[in-house]
C-alpha positions as CSV (number, residue, x, y, z in Angstrom):
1,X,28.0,7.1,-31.1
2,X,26.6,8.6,-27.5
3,X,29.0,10.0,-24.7
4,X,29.7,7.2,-22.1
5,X,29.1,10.2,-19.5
6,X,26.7,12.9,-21.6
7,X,23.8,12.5,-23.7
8,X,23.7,14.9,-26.5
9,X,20.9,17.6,-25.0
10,X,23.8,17.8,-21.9
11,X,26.9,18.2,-23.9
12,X,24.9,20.7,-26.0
13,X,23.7,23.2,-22.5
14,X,27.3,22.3,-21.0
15,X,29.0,24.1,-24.9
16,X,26.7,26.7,-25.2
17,X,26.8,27.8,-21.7
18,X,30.5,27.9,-21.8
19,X,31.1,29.3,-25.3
20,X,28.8,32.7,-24.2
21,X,30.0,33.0,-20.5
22,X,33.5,32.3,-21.3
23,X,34.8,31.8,-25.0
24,X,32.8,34.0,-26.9
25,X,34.3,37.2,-25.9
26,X,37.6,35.5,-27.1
27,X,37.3,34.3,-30.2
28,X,34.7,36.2,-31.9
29,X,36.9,38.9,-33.3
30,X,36.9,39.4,-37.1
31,X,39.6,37.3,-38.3
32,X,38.0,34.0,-36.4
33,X,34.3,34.8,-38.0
34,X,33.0,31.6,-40.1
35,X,35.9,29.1,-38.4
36,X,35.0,26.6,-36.1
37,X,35.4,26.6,-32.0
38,X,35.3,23.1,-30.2
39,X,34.9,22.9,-26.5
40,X,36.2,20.1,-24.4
41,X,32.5,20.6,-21.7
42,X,34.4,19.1,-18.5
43,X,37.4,21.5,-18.6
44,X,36.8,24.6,-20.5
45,X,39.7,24.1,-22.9
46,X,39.3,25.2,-26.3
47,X,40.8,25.0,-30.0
48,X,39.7,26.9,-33.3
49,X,40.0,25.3,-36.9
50,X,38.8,25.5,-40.0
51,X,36.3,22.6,-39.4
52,X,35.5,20.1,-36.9
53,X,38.1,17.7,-37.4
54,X,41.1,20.1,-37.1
55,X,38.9,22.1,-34.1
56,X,38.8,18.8,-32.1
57,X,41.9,16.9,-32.7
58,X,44.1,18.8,-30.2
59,X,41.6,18.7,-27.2
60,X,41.0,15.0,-28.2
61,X,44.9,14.4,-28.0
62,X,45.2,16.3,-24.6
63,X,42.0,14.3,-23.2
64,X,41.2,11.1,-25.1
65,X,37.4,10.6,-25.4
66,X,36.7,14.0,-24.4
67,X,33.2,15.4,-24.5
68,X,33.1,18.2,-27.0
69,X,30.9,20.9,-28.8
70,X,31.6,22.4,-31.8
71,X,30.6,25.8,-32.8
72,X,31.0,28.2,-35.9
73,X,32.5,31.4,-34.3
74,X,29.6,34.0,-35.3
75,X,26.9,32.3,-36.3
76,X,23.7,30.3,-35.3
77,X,24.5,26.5,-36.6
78,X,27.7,24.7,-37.8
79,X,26.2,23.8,-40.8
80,X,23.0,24.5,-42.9
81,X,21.3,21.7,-44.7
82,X,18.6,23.0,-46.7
83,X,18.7,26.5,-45.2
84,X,21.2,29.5,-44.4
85,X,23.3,30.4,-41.4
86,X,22.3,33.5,-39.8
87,X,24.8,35.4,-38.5
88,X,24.5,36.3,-34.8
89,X,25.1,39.5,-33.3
90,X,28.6,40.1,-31.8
């Protein structure tokens, strides 16, 4: 279902932008490596879980119908369908 206030292509440049200027440096320490980040693109805010359910559920209780993007702390894609994840440089 799309974002009332983002299409998909936005919400994606908003995350990514914000995960390397501000989160990365944060979170990508060795015990985080392989979990999952999501990041609430209007405010910054961020939460780490084992997948995308438990990475999003407190920034979606804190902002109801928040705009989020979800990334796996180290590594190029969430998931891999038909492929590998390639692990990024730190």
């Amino acid at each position: 279902m799309p974002h009332p206030r983002y299409s998909g292509a936005e919400i994606t440049r908003r995350g990514r932008d914000i995960y390397e200027r501000r989160v990365r440096p944060l979170v990508e320490v060795p015990e985080n490596i392989g979990r999952i980040v999501s990041i609430d693109v209007d405010t910054g805010a961020y939460a780490i879980g084992d997948d995308l359910i438990s990475a999003g559920s407190p920034l979606l209780a804190t902002h109801p119908g928040a705009a989020l993007y979800g990334a796996r702390i180290g590594y190029n894609a969430v998931y891999a369908v038909g492929g590998s994840l390639v692990r990024t440089e730190a």
